[in-house]
N, C-alpha and C positions, 0 to 999 in steps of 0.2 A: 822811223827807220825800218827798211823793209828786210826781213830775216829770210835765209835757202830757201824755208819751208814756203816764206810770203812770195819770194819771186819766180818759185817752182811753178805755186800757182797760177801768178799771172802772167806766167809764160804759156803755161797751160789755156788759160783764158783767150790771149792773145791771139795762138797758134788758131784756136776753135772760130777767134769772128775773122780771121784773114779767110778761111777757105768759105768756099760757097756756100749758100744758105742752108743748111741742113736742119738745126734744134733750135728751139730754146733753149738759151741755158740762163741756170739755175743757181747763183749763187749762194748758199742757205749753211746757215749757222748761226749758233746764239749771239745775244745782242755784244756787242765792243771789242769785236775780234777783228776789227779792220777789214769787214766787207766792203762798204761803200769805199775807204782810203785805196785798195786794193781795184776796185774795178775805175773807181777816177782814175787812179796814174795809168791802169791799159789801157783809158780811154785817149790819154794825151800820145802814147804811141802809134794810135792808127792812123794811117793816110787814109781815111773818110770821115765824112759827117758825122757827128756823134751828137746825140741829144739825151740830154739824164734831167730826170725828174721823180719826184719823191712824192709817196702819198699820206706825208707822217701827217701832215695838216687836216682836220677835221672835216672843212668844208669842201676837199677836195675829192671826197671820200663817194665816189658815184659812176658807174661804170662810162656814163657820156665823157667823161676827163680823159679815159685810157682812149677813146676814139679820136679827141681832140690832140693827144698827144702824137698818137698813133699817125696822125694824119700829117701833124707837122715831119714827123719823122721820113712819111713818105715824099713831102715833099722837099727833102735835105738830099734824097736818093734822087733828085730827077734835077739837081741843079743843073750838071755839067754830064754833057754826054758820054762821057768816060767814066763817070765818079761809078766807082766797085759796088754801090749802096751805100747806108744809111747803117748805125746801130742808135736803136732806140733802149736806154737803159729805164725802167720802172722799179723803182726801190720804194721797200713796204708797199709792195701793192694788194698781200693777202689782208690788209686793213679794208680794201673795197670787197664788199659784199658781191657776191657772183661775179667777179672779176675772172673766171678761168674761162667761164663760157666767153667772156667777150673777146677773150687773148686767142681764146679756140678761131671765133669767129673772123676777127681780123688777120690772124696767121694764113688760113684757110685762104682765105681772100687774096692775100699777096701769093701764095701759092700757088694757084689759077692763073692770076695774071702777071704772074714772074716780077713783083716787086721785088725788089732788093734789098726791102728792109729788115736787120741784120736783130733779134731781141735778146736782152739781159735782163732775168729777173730777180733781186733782193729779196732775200726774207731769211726766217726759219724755218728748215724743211720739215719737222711734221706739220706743223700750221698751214704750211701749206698745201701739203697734201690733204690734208681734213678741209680745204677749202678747196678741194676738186681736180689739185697736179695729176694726180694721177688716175684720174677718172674723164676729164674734159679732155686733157692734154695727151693723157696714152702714145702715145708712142711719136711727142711729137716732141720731149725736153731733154736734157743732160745736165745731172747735176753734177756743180765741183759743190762738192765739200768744204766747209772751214771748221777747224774747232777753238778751243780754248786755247790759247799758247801755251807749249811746252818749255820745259827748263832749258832747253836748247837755243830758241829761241827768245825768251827773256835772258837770259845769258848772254848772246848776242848784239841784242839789243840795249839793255840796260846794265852788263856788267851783275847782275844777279849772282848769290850765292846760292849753293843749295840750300842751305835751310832758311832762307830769303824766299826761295821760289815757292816752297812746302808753304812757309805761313801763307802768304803772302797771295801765293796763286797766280795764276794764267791770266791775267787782265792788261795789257800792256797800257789801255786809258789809267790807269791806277797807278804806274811807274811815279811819275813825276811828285806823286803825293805820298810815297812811303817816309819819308823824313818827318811827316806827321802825320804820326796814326789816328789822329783824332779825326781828320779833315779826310784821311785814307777810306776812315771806318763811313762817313759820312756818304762816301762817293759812293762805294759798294753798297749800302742800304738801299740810299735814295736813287741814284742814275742807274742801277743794274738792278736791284733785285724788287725795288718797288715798279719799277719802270717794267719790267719782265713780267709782274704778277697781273699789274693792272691792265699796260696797254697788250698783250701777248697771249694771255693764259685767260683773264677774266669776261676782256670785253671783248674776243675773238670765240670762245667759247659758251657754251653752257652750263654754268657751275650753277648750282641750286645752293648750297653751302659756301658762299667766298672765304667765311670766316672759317668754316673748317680746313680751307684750303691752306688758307696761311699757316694755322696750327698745324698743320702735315710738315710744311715747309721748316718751320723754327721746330719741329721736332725730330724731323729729318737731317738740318743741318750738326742740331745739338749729339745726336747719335751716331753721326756717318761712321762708315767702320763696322757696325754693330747688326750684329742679326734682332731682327724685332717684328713677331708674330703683331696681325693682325688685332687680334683682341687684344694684345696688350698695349697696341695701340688707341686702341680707342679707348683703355681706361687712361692715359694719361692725355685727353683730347676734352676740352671741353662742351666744343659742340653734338650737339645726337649725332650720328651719322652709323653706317653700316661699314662692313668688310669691301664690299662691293663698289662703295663708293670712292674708299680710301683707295682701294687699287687703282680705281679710273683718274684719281686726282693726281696719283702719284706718277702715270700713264703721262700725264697734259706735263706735270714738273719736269718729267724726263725730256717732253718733246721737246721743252723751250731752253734744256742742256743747264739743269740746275741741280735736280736733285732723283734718283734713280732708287730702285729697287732691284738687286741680283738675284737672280733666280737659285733654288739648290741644285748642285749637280748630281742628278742620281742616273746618269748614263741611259735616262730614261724620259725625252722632250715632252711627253703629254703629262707627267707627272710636277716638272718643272714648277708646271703654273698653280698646282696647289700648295706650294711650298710657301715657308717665313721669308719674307725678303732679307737681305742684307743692305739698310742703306747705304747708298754712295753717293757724297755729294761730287760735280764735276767741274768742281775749280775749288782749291780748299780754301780761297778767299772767304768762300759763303761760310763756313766753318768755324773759321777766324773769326769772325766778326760775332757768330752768336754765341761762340767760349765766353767772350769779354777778359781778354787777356792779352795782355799785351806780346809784342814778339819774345821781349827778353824774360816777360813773365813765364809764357808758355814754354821756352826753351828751359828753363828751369825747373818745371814740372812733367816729371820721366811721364805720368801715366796719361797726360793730355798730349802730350806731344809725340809719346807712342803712337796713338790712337790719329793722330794729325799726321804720321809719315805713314802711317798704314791707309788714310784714305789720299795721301797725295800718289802711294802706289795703285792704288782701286784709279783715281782719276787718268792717272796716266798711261792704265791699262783703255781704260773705256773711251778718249779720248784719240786710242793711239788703232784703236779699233774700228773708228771712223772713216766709209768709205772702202773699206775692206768686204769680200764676199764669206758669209758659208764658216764666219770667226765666231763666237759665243763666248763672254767671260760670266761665270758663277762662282757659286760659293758649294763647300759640301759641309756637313757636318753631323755625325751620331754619335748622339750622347754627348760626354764628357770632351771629345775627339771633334779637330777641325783642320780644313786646308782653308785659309785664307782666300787663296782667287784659281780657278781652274780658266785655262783658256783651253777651247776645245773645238776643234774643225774636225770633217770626217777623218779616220784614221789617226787623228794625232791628239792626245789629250798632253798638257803639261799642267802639275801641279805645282803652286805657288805659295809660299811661305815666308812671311816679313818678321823680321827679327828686329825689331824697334827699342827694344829695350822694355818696353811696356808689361806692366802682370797681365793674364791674359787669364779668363776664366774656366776657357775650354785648353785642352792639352793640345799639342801638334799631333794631327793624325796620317802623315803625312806615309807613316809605315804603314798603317790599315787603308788609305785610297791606293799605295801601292798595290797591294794584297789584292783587293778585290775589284781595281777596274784596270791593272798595269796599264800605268801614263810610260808615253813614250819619254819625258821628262819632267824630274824633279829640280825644281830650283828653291833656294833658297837665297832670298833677297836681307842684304845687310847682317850683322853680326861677322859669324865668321864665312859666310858665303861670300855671294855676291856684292860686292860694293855698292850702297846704294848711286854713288855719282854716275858707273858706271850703269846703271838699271837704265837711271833716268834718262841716259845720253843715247839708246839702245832704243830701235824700232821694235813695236812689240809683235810684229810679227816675225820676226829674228826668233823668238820661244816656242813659235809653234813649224819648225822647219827641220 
């Protein structure tokens, strides 16, 4: 079932392969957000040829494929003397090695000789740009964006509660299997976050530590919400590894839209990057799953379930930030004193405080970052503030306006 947000999009899609040749576009987000569902149904709207083809398959995996494909594509564009072109769709193609040079090179080509062939390309956008988007391809793609789905859209879609969508998360493949959480928890491990690590993160990348990686990841998800310096991560790690590396692993987590690090806000961007991160995972399914607790367990324990509305707000802050210019979300904290999530664009800072019910070990600092950076606004999310139904149902660039 397609939600405002899904058919926004592929109206948006739509609208970009009707007009003349101009980009590549880029459809990129983490894995089971309904990218490929999404570009097949714009695909069944066009009046032209359309050809989609996927590189999930191993052996397919060799830049001679993208020409062979490429090739039938042009000849879908050259059937009928009217036909508008041809869209050639390529899903998982950051799976082929030096794939950008050959997309360069075949674009290029049609470009010379006014082919008509119309390109869409599937993935994850930093994966793909570490695979040369933006270095081959410079100024020649447009990315739409997709993220994790929001309570809006799971609402929509499946009749969701809010504290259904907090445990639960943004996975709309996961819907049908909430009535058992055993078979739910099974899905989320093995189809999404195994699937993510191995084919995405591992075998796409250079990881020297895979085993450390994963221990980033189950310690990431086990803490999300939580500020946690560097070394104190690596004492509860147990492979060797450095400061250094743990930043870059957590760098690839973020890229594949899993598990993130918030920078502190000290009104000061170069300073930023020596800071304790705040983990944040980006769908609090991944969350769920490594508590080991059930939904009606966790709803009965104030201080995990705190902590679980506190990063379903971190997610749906960074999630809702996706595609947006010139937006920054952190965290601030000195001493004893904390602001939960700063959103912060030129000229406008908003501070951000969740009331979850949760003990909290730092006080709200919310009067001291007024004091010494005056945010142009203070919120206060659930308790006696802001409604969380309300939060959730709210664009989060609505806080920084």
């Amino acid at each position: 079932m397609a939600t405002t947000f899904q058919r926004a999009i592929a109206h948006v899609l739509h609208a970009r392969l009707q007009e003349n040749r101009k980009f590549i576009q880029v459809v990129a987000g983490p894995r089971q957000v309904g990218k490929t569902t999404l570009v097949l149904q714009v695909m069944q709207t066009l009046d032209c040829p359309t050809h989609y083809v996927t590189a999930d398959e191993p052996q397919l995996r060799s830049v001679a494929w993208i020409q062979q494909q490429w090739d039938i594509a042009r000849l879908k564009s050259r059937e009928i003397v009217s036909n508008p072109g041809a869209v050639l769709v390529l899903d998982e193609i950051q799976k082929i090695p030096q794939w950008s040079e050959t997309v360069k090179r075949l674009w290029d080509e049609d470009t010379r000789l006014a082919t008509p062939v119309k390109v869409v390309v599937l993935g994850s956008a930093p994966l793909l740009v570490q695979q040369g988007l933006t270095e081959s391809l410079a100024g020649r793609f447009e990315i739409i964006p997709l993220t994790h789905w929001s309570y809006l859209e799971m609402q929509a879609a499946f009749g969701w509660t809010l504290p259904q969508f907090i445990y639960f998360g943004g996975y709309p493949g996961s819907a049908a299997l909430m009535a058992d959480e055993t078979r739910w928890t099974h899905y989320v491990l093995d189809a999404l976050v195994e699937t993510t690590l191995a084919k995405d993160i591992l075998l796409l990348n250079r990881v020297d530590k895979p085993a450390l990686l994963r221990q980033l990841f189950g310690l990431g998800c086990q803490y999300s919400s939580q500020i946690l310096s560097y070394q104190k991560m690596l004492g509860q790690l147990h492979d060797a590894g450095n400061t250094t590396t743990l930043a870059h692993y957590l760098k690839l987590l973020s890229g594949a839209g899993m598990l993130t690090g918030l920078p502190k806000f000290t009104g000061n961007i170069v300073r930023q990057k020596a800071s304790s991160p705040k983990l944040q995972v980006q769908n609090t399914a991944l969350m769920s799953t490594s508590l080991s607790l059930s939904f009606q367990e966790m709803c009965n324990t104030p201080d995990k379930w705190g902590r679980l509305v506190e990063s379903a707000v971190g997610a749906h802050l960074l999630n809702g930030l996706v595609g947006t210019r010139h937006i920054t979300l952190s965290y601030w904290r000195e001493g004893h004193q904390e602001v939960d999530f700063v959103l912060h664009k030129p000229d406008y800072v908003t501070a951000i405080e969740v009331k979850s019910g949760q003990r909290k070990e730092a006080l709200s600092g919310m009067e001291t970052f007024a004091t010494l950076y005056k945010p142009q606004r203070l919120l206060e999310v659930g308790g006696q503030g802001l409604p969380l139904e309300t939060f959730f149902t709210m664009p989060v660039t609505e806080w920084v306006q």
